[in-house]
N, C-alpha and C positions, 0 to 999 in steps of 0.2 A: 543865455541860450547856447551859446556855446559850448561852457563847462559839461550843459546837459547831454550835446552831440558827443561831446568825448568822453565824457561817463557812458552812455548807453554802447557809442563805440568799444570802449575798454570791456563792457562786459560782454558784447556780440564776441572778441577776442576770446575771453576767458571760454564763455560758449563754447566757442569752436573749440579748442584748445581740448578742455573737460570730453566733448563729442568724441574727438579725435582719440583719448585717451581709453574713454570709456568703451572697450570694444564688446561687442557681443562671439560667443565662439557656438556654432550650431554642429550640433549632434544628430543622427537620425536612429531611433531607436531598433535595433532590428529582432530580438528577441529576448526571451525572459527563462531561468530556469528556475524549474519549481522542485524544492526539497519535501521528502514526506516524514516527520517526526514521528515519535512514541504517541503522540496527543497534538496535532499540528502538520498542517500543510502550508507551506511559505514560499513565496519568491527571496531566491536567494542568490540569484543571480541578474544580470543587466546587461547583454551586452548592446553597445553601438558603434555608431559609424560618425566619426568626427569629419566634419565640412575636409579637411586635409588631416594627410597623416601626421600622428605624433607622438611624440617620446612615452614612456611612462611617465604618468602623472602623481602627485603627490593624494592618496587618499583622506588626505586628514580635512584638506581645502572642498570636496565634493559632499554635493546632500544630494538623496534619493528620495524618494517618496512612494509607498507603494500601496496604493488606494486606499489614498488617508493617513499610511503612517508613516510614519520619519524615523529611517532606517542608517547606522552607522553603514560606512563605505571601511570595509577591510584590505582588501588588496584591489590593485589596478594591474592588468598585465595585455602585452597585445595579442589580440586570436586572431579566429579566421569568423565568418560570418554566424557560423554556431558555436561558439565560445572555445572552441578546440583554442591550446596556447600555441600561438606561430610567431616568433621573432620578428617576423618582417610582415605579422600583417595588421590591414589597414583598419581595422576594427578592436577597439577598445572593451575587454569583459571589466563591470565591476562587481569585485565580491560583498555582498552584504553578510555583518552580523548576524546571528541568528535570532529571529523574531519570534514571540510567546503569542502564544493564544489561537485554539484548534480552528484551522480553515481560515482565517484573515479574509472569509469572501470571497475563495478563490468560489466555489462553488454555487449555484441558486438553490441547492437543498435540492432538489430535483433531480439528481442523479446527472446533472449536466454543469460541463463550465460555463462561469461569467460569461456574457456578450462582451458587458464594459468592465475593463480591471484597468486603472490607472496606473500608470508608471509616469515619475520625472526624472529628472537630473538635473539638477542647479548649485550653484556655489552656495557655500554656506557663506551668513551675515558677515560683513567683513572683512572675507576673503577673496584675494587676487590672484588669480590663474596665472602663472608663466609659460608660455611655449617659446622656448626661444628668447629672441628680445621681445617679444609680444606681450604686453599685460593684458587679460582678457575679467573683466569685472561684474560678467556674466555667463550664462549657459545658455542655451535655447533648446531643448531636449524633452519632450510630453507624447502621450499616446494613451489615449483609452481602451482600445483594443490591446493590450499587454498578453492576451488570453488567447489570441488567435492560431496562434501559436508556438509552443515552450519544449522547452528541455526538460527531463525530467531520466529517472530511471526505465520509467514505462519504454523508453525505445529501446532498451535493453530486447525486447520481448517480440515476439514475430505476435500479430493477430491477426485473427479470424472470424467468420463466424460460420453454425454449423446449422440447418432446418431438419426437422425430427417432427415427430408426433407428440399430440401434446397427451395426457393422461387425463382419459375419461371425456372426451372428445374428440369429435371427428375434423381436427383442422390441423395444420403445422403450425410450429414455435417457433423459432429464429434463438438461437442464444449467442450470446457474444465471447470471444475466446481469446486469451493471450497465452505464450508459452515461452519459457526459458529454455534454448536447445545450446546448452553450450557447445564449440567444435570442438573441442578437447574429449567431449564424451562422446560425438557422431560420429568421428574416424578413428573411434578405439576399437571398433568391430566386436566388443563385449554389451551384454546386457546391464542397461543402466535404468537406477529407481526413478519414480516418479511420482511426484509428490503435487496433493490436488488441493487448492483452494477455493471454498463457496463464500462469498462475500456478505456482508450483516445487508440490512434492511435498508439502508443509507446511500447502496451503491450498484443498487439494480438500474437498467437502463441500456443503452447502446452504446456506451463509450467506457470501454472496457479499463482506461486509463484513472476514469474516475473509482473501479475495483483495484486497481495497483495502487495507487497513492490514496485513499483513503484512508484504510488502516496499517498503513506502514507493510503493505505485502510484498514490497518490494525488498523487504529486509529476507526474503527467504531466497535470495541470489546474491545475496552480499557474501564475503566470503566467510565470516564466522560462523553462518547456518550452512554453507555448501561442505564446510570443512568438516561436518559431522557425519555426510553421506559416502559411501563407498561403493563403485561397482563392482560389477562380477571381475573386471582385472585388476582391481584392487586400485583405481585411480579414484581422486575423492572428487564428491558434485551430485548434483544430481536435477534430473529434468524437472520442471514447475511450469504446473496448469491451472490457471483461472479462468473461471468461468461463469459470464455472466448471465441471468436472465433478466427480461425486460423487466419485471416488476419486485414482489421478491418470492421467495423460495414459498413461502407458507399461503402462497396462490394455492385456491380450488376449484372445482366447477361450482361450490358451493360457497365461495367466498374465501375471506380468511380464515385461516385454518390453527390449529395450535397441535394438530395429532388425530383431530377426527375425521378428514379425510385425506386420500392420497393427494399429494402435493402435484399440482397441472405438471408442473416440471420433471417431473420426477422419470417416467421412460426417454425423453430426449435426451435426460441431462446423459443418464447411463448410455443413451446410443451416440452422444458424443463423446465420451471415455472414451469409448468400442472403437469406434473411426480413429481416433487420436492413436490410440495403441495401433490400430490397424497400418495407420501411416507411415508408424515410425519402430520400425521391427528389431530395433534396438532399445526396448520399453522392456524392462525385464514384469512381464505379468507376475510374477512370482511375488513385486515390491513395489506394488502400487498403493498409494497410501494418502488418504481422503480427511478431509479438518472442513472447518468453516467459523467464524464468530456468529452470534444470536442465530437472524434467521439463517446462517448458515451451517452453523451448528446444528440447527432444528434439519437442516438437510440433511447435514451429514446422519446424524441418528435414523435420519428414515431410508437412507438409501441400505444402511448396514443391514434393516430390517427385511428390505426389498428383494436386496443382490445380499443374501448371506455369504459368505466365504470368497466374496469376489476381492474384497480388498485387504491388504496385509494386516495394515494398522489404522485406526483413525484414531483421530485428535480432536474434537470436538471443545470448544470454545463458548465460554457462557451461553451453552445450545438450550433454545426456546422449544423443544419437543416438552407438552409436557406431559407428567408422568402418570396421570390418571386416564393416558388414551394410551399406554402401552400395555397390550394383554401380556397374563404371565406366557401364552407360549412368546411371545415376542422375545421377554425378557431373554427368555431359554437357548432365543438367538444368540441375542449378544453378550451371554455368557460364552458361547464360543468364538467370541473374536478378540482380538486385540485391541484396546482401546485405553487411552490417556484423556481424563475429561478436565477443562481448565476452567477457573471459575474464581471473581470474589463474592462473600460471605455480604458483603455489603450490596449488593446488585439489585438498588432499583427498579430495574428496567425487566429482568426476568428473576426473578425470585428463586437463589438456588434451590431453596426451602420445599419447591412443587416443582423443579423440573431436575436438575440433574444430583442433587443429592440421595432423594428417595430412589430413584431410579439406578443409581450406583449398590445402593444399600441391597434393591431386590437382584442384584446381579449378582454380587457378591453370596446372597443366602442363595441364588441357584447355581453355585459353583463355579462363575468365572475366576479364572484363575490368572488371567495374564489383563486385569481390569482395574486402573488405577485412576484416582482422584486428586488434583491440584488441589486446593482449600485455603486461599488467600486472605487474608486479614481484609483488605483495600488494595486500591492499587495506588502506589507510591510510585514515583517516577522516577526512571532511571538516567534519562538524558538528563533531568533538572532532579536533584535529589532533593528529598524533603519536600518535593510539590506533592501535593494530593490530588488524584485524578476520580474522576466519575467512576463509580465503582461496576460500571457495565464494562470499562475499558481492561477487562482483563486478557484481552489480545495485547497488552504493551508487552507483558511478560513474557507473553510467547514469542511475541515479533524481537525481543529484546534479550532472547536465550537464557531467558533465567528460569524458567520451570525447570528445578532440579528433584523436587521429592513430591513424595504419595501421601493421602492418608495413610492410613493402614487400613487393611482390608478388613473395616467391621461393620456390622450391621450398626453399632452404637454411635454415639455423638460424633458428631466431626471435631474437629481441632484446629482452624482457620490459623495458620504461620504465614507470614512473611519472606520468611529463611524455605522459597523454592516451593512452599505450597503444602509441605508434613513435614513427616520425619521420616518416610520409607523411601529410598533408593529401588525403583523399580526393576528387577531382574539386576540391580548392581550398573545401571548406569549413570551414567555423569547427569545428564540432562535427558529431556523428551526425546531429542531428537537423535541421538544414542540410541535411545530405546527402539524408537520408530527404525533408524536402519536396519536395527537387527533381527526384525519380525518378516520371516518368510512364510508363505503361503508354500506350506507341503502340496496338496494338489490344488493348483490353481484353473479355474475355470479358463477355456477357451474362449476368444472373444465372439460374443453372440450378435451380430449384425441385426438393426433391424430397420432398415433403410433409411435415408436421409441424404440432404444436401451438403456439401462442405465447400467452403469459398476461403480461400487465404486472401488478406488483403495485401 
């Protein structure tokens, strides 16, 4: 009986001893930053707040977790409580590798973010924490709410939103709005471009954040796309407008639409331009300049038809207008504008075949002359080379500065290249966005007011 007392003794000891040893270190999570790829939205960021302050840590020893997947830990460095880097403070950013596969569930598909997004922080199998003399043989660090709120490029962007009239109805619209106002170009006291994006079908709604990072729109303030823009004082950049509505662009009073009727959105969207240019009197109207992918694209096509000669250049994006609702006077419009159309040959989802191929072609036979066509094989990926993407995704190439060539201007077959989309250098520019700064509007319309609300948030 005794042996037994001091056997169970000895191991109440070890017990303790093992308890003693085996510490727990507690973390409070305090936000997440989300990256937007070519083909992919990701958490890529972690920062938290450790029980007490502490050194840098070693990344190789931590595992992350981010609703459901198991993410490498790249660097450790100490911030401030939104991951800014501060020396002395008390909150811990971790950098994640960057993770495959478009949206990881940041989103319900609904044009809205997660409620629940998991995030942890744990030791990897094995691994022993050091602080100090401390050995710590755990983590304590989880949140479901990871989504509540993050980091992203979106806060780059002032928003807003603006109420207008809707088209072909007697009620108002609400549309949602963000803009890039860099101060470098506010207090240059010169006229600066401005450059408009209408977002695909995927990213209509009230959270305008979800049209930033969806298709990587946030890449047109990055500085390889600003670096292509010049104002009137010759400093480079340029102003960028997205803009959202609740549902998407190819709304009607008659339903969905594909070109046979006017788009609901379609006078508010134009009386928010109006107001925005109105605001900001440093908007050079002369270099306003309109794009969108699918259903935005389909907008863009119809505004050009709507407001002829209001906008410099537009860029339209495997745009869903299709071609058998455009009358030839129509055509006849947008044979006098400027326009760069982007598009792959493989395009499931809107068939260049019936919407902007023919539609090119009849531009071209009524004499556009400054009207050029991208013609992409597929789209191939440029962050991850040799990945193959969904052949609707021909926004990567734009968001990714590589649209460098044209067809050629013929009525005849297209020629689907890789190598920038032809073989024709547009007016002799490098890329699109070359082209686009350098289309001015000889007389550009005055901005036409036609009432409306405007709210900055």
């Amino acid at each position: 009986m005794n042996k037994i007392r001091l056997f169970a003794a000895a191991l109440a000891a070890c017990a303790a001893v093992l308890s003693a040893s085996a510490q727990t270190l507690k973390m409070e999570p305090q936000v997440v930053g989300v990256t937007t790829y070519e083909s992919s939205t990701a958490v890529n960021l972690v920062v938290v707040k450790p029980e007490f302050k502490v050194e840098i840590l070693d990344p190789s020893v931590l595992s992350v977790n981010t609703n459901g997947t198991e993410r490498n830990v790249k660097s450790v460095y100490p911030c401030d409580s939104r991951g800014a880097f501060d020396p002395d403070g008390e909150y811990l950013a971790l950098g994640l590798e960057k993770a495959s596969g478009r949206g990881l569930g940041l989103t319900k598909g609904d044009g809205v973010w997660r409620d629940e997004y998991s995030v942890s922080v744990g030791l990897k199998k094995g691994k022993v924490l050091k602080v100090g003399k401390q050995k710590y043989t755990a983590i304590e660090c989880a949140t479901d709410k990871a989504l509540k709120d993050f980091l992203s490029e979106a806060d780059f962007f002032n928003k807003g939103t603006f109420t207008g009239k809707a088209t072909g109805k007697a009620e108002d619209i609400t549309l949602t709005y963000a803009s890039y106002e860099p101060w470098s170009l506010k207090g240059d006291g010169k006229a600066n471009p401005l450059v408009i994006w209408l977002h695909g079908g995927g990213e209509g709604g009230v959270d305008v954040s979800i049209t930033l990072l969806g298709n990587e729109v946030v890449s047109l303030i990055r500085p390889q796309i600003q670096s292509h823009f010049t104002t009137e004082g010759g400093a480079g950049g340029a102003y960028v407008l997205s803009i959202q509505c609740p549902t998407m662009w190819m709304g009607s009073v008659h339903g969905f639409s594909h070109g046979e009727y006017p788009s609901l959105y379609a006078d508010v969207l134009k009386s928010c331009i109006d107001d925005f240019v109105a605001n900001h009197p440093d908007v050079d109207r002369s270099r306003i300049y309109l794009g969108g992918c699918s259903n935005g694209g389909y907008m863009t096509v119809a505004m050009l038809m709507r407001y002829p000669k209001f906008f410099a250049a537009a860029y339209p994006t495997c745009e869903a207008y299709t071609n058998q609702y455009i009358s030839d006077n129509e055509i006849a419009l947008l044979a006098e504008e400027n326009i760069w159309i982007v598009q792959s040959y493989d395009d499931q989802t809107v068939d260049p075949k019936t919407h902007c191929i023919p539609m090119f072609q009849r531009i071209v036979k009524a004499g556009g002359k400054n009207v050029w066509m991208s013609m992409f094989e597929n789209v191939q990926g440029i962050d991850n080379p040799g990945q193959k993407l969904l052949g609707h995704f021909s926004w990567c190439y734009l968001f990714n500065d590589a649209v460098t060539h044209s067809q050629e201007q013929s009525e005849g077959d297209v020629k689907p290249s890789n190598d920038g989309g032809g073989t024709v250098a547009p007016q002799g520019h490098a890329n699109i966005f070359e082209w686009m700064n350098a289309q001015v509007l000889t007389m550009p319309e005055p901005p036409q007011q036609q009432g409306g609300q405007r709210r900055r948030n």
